[in-house]
LOGU-743438 format. One record per residue (C-alpha): residue number from 1; x, y, z; residue in three letters. Coordinates in nm, 3 decimals, padded with zeros to 5 digits. Each point is the difference from the previous one (the first is absolute). Example, Ala and Ser with C-alpha at 12.3 -4.5 7.8 and 13.67 -1.06 7.14 Angstrom:
BEGIN
atom num 1; u 01.230; v -00.450; w 00.780; residu ALA $
atom num 2; u 00.137; v 00.344; w -00.066; residu SER $
//
This chain:
BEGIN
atom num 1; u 21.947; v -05.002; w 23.338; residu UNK $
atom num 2; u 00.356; v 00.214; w -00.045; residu UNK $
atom num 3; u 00.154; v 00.303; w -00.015; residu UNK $
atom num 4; u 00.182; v 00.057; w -00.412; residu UNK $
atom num 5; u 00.143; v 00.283; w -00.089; residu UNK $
atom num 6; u -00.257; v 00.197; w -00.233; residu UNK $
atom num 7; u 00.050; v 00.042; w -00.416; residu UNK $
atom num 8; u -00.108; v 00.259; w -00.217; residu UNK $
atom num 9; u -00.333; v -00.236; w -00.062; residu UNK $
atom num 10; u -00.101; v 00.045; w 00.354; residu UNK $
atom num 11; u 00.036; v 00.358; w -00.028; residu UNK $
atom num 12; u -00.427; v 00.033; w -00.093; residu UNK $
atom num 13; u -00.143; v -00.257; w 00.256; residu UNK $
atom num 14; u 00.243; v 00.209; w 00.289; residu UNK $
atom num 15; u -00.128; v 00.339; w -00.119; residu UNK $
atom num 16; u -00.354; v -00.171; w -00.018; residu UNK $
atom num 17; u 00.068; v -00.098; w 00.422; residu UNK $
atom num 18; u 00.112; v 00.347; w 00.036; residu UNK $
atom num 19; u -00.311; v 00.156; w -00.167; residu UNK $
atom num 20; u -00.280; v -00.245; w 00.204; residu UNK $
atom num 21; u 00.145; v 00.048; w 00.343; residu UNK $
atom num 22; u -00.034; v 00.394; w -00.041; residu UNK $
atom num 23; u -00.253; v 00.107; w 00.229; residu UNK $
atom num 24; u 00.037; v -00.337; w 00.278; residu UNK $
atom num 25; u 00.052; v 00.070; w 00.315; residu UNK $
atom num 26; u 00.331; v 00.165; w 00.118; residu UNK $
atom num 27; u 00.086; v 00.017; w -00.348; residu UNK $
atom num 28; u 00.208; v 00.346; w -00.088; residu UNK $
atom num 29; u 00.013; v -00.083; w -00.409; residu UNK $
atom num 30; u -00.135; v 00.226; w -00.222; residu UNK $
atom num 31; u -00.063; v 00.032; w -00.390; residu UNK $
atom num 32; u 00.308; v 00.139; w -00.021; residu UNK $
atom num 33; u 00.197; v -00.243; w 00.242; residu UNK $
atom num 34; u 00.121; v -00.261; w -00.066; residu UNK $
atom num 35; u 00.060; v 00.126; w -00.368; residu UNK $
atom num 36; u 00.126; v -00.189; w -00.308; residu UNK $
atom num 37; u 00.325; v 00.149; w 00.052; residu UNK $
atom num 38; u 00.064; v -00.152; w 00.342; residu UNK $
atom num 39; u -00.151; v -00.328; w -00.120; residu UNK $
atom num 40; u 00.295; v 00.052; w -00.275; residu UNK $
atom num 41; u 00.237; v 00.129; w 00.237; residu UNK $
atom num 42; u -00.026; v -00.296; w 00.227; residu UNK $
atom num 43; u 00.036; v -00.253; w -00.301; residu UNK $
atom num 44; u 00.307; v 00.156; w -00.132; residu UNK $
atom num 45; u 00.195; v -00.040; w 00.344; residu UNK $
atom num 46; u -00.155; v -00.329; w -00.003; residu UNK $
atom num 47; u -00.176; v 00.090; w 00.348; residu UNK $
atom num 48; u -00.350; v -00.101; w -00.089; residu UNK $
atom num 49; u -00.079; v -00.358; w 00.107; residu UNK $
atom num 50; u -00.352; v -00.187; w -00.013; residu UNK $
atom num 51; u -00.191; v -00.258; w 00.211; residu UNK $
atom num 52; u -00.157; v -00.269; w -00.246; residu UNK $
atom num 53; u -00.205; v -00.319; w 00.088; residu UNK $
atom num 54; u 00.036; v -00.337; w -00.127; residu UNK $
atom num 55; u -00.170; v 00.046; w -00.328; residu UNK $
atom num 56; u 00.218; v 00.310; w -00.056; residu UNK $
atom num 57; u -00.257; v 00.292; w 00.107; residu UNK $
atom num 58; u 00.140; v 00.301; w 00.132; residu UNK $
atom num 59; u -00.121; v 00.051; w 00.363; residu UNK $
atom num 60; u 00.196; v 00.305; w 00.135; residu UNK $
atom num 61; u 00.261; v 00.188; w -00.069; residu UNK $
atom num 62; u 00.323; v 00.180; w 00.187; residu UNK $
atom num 63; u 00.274; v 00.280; w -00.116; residu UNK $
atom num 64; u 00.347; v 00.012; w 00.182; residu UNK $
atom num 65; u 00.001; v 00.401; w -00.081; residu UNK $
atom num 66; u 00.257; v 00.247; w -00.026; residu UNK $
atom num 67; u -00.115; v 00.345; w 00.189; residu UNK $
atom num 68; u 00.275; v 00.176; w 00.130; residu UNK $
atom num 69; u -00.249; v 00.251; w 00.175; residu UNK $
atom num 70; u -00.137; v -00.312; w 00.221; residu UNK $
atom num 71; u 00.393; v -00.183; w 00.047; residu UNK $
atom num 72; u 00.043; v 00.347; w 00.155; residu UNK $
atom num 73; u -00.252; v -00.006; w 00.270; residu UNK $
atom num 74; u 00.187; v 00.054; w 00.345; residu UNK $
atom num 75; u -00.210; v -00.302; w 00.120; residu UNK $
atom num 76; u 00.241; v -00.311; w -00.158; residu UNK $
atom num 77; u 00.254; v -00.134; w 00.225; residu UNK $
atom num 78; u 00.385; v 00.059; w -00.103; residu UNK $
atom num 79; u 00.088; v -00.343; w 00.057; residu UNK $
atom num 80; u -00.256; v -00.145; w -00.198; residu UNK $
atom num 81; u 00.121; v 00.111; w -00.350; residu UNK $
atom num 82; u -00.033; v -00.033; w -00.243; residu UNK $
atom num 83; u -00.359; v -00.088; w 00.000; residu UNK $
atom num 84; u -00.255; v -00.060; w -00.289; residu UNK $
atom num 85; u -00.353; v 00.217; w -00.015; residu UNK $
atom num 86; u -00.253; v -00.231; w -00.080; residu UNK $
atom num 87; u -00.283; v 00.213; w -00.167; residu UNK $
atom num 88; u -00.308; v -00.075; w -00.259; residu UNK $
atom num 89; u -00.135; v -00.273; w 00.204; residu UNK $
atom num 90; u -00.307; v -00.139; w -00.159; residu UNK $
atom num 91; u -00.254; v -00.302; w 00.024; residu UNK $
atom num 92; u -00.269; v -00.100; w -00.201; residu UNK $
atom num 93; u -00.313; v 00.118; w 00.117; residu UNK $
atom num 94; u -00.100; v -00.353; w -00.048; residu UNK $
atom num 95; u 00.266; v -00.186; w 00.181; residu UNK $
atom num 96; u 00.006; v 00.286; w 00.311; residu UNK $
atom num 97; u 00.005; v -00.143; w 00.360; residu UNK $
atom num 98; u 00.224; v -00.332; w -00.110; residu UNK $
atom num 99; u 00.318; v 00.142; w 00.156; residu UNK $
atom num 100; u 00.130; v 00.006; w -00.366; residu UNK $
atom num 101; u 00.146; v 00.361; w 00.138; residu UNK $
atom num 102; u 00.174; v -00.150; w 00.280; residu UNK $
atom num 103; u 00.117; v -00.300; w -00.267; residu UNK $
atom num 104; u 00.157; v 00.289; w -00.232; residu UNK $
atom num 105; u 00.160; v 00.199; w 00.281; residu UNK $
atom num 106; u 00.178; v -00.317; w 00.084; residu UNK $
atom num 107; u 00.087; v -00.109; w -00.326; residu UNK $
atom num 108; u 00.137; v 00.366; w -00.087; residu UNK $
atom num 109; u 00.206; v 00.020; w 00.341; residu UNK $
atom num 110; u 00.175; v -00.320; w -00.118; residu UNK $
atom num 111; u 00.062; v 00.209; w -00.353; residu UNK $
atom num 112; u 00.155; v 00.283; w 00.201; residu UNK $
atom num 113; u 00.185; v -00.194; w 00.220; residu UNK $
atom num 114; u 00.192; v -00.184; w -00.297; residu UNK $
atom num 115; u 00.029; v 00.384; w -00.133; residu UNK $
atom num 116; u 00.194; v 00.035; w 00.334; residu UNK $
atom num 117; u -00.243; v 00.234; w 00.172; residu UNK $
atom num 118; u 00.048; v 00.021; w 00.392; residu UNK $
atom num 119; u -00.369; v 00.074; w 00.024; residu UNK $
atom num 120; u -00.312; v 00.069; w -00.182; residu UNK $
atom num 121; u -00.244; v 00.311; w 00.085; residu UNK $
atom num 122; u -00.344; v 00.137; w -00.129; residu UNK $
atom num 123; u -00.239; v 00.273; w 00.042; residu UNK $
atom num 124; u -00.323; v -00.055; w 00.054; residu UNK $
atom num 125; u -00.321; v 00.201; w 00.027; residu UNK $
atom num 126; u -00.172; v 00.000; w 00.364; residu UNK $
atom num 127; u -00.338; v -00.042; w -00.157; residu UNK $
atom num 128; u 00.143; v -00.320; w -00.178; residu UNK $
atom num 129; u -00.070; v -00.273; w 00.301; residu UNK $
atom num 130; u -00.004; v -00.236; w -00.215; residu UNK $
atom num 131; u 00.389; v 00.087; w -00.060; residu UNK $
atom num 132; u 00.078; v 00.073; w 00.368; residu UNK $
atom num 133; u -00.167; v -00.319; w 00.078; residu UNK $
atom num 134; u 00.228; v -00.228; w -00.227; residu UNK $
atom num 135; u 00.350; v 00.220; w 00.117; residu UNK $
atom num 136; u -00.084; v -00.086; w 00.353; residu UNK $
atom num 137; u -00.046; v -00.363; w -00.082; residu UNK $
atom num 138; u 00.320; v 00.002; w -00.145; residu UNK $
atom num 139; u 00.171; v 00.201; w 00.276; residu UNK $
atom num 140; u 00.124; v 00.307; w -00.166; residu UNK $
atom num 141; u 00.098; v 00.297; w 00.240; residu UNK $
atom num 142; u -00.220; v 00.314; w -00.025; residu UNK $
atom num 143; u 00.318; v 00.194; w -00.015; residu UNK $
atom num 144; u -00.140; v 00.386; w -00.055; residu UNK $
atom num 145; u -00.295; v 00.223; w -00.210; residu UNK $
atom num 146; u 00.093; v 00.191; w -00.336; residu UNK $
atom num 147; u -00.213; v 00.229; w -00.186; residu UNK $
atom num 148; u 00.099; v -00.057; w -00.354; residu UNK $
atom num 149; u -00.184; v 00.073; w -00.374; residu UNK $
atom num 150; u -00.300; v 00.186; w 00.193; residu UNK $
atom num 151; u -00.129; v -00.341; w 00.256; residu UNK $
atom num 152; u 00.191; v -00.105; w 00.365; residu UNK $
atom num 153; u 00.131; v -00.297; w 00.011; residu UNK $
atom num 154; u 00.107; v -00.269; w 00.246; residu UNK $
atom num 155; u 00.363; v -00.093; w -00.077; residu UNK $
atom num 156; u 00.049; v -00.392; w 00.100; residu UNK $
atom num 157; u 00.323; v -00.151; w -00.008; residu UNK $
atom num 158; u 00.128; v -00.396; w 00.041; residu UNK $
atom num 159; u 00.344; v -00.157; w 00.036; residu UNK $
atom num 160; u 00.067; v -00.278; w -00.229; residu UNK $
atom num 161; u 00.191; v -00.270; w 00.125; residu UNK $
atom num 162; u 00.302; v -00.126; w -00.186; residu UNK $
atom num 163; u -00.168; v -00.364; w -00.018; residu UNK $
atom num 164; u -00.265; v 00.140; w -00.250; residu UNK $
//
């Protein structure tokens, strides 16, 4: 299993992962969010990256996005920037409870590092345990609380070291 940057033909089996986790737990997407514009947003900047198996499937999926409202937030450390907002995290219902969501963070702090990001940071529903589970494992900071695009959010936040 890796992390590959995503292409225009993954564009349908990412906004199919978007459309079946509406409704899981913790899970703030809507019909309306993620849209086909974001999806085309993120591809554009070359900021949408996949997690595929062995035979090629397409597991999961991550954005490196590009919110000025959330790079904003009060809550990120100075010294830390710049810093990449992972957002659009998404796993096959299928494949859920694999750690392929751990896998991907890792994978996509090694992307931002080589971007020359200080530190990555995410927001993440309360009701998502799931989420706040796997950013605990991984040791991010719980760094501050935002209410943003009508939900509150937990703001986590992670160094990267300069090995990555």
């Amino acid at each position: 299993m890796a992390l590959y940057q995503a292409t225009i033909g993954d564009k349908p089996y990412i906004m199919a992962l978007y459309t079946e986790a509406i409704g899981s737990e913790g899970c703030t997407w809507n019909e309306d969010y993620p849209s086909e514009e974001t999806m085309d947003s993120d591809l554009a900047r070359g900021d949408a990256y996949v997690w595929k198996d062995e035979m090629g499937e397409l597991l999961g999926a991550i954005s490196i996005d590009d919110d000025h409202v959330v790079e904003e937030l009060p809550c990120w450390s100075a010294q830390l920037q710049p810093a990449a907002e992972f957002a659009r995290l998404v796993v096959r219902e299928d494949a859920r409870g694999q750690a392929i969501a751990r896998k991907m963070i890792l994978a996509m702090m090694q992307v931002a590092a080589k971007r020359g990001c200080k530190s990555v940071h995410y927001l993440v529903s309360p009701g998502n345990q799931r989420a706040v589970h796997s950013y605990a494992h991984l040791h991010f900071t719980l760094c501050g609380e935002a209410d943003l695009f009508g939900e509150h959010w937990l703001c986590y936040e992670k160094q990267l070291l300069l090995s990555l």
